[in-house]
C-alpha positions as CSV (number, residue, x, y, z in Angstrom):
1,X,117.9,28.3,133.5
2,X,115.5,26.3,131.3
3,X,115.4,22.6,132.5
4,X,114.3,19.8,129.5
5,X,111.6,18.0,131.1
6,X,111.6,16.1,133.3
7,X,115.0,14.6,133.2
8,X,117.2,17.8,133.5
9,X,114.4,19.7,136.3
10,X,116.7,18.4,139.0
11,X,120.2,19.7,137.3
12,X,118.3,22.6,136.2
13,X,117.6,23.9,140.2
14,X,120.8,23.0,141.1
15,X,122.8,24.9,138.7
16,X,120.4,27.9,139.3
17,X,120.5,27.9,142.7
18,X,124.5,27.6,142.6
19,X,124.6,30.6,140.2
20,X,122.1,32.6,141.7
21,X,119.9,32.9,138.8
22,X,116.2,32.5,137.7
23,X,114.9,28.9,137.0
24,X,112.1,29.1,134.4
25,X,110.2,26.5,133.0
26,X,110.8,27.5,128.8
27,X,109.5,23.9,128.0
28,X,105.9,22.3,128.4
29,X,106.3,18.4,128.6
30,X,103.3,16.4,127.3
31,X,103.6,13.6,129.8
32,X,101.4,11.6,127.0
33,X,104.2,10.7,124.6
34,X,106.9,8.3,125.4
35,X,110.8,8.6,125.2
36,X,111.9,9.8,121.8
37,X,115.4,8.9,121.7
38,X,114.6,5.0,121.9
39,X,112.6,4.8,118.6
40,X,113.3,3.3,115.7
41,X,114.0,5.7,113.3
42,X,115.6,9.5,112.8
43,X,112.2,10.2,111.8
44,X,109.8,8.5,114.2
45,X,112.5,11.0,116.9
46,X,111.8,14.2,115.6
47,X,108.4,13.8,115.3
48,X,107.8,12.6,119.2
49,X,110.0,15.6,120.1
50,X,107.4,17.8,118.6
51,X,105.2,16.1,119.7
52,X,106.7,15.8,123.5
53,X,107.7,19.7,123.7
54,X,106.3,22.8,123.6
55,X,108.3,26.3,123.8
56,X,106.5,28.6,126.2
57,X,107.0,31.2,124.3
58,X,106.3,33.7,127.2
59,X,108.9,32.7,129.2
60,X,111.4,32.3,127.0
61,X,111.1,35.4,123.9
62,X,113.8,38.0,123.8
63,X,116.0,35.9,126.5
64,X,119.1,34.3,126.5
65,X,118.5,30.6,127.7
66,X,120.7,28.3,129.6
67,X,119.4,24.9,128.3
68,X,120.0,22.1,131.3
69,X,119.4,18.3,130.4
70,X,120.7,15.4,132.4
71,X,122.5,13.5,129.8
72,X,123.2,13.1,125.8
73,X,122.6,10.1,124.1
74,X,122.8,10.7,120.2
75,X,122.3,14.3,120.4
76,X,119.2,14.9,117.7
77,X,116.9,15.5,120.3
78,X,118.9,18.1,121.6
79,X,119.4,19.8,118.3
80,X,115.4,20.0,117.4
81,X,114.8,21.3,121.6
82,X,117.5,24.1,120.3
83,X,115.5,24.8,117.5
84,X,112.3,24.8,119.3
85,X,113.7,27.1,121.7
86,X,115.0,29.6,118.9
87,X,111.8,29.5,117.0
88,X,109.9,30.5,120.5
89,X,112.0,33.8,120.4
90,X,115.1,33.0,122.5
91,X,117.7,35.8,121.7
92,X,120.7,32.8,122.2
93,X,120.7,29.4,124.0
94,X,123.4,27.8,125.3
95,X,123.4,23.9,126.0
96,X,124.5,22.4,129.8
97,X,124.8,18.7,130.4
98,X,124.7,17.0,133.8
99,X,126.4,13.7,133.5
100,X,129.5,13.2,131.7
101,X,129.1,11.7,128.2
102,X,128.0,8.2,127.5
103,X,131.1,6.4,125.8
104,X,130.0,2.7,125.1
105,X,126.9,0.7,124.3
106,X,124.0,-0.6,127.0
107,X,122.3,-3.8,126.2
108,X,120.0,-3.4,129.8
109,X,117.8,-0.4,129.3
110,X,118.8,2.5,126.5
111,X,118.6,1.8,123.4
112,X,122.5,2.4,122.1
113,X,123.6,-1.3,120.6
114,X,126.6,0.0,119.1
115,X,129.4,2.6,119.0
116,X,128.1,4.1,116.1
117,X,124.9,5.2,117.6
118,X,126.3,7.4,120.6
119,X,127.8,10.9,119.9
120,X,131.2,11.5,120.5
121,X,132.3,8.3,120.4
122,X,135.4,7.8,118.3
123,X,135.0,5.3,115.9
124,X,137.7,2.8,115.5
């Protein structure tokens, strides 16, 4: 079990206690960099995930990874922590999220204005 830090650390220990595995820290957070998936641009995104996450690549090589976040906003953050992971040497990683999806915009605090920005939203 391979929490994305810090959000899904909590989910991570839970799942890995209910299912008796190993909980593993396979991502390095640099607590220096700010949340990605509020910036402005598709660019600006990937680079802060880079920038955000390391693979530890001792942890994780060779391994099949159970990947644990809390939630899934648009999804692209997701995608390049998959390819991080991959690129460390995971043999296969498969995603778990925590909170069920997030289906209509929030004007108070993340940064999802319209329909059109959320993954899986049907668009009507």
């Amino acid at each position: 079990m391979v929490p994305v830090p810090d959000s899904g650390n909590a989910a991570a220990m839970g799942f890995a206690q209910e299912l008796k595995m190993n909980f593993e820290h396979g991502l390095i957070r640099n607590h220096y960099v700010g949340r990605t998936f509020i910036e402005p641009s598709q660019k600006i995104r990937s680079l802060g995930v880079k920038l955000k996450l390391n693979a530890n690549q001792s942890t994780i090589k060779n391994k099949k990874i159970i990947l644990i976040d809390d939630s899934l906003v648009r999804g692209t953050t997701s995608h390049k922590i998959v390819k991080m992971l991959y690129d460390g040497g995971a043999k296969e990683v498969h995603v778990k999220i925590a909170c069920p999806e997030i289906r209509y915009p929030d004007f108070y605090g993340v940064d999802t204005p319209t329909k059109k920005r959320i993954i899986g939203c049907k668009q009507n």
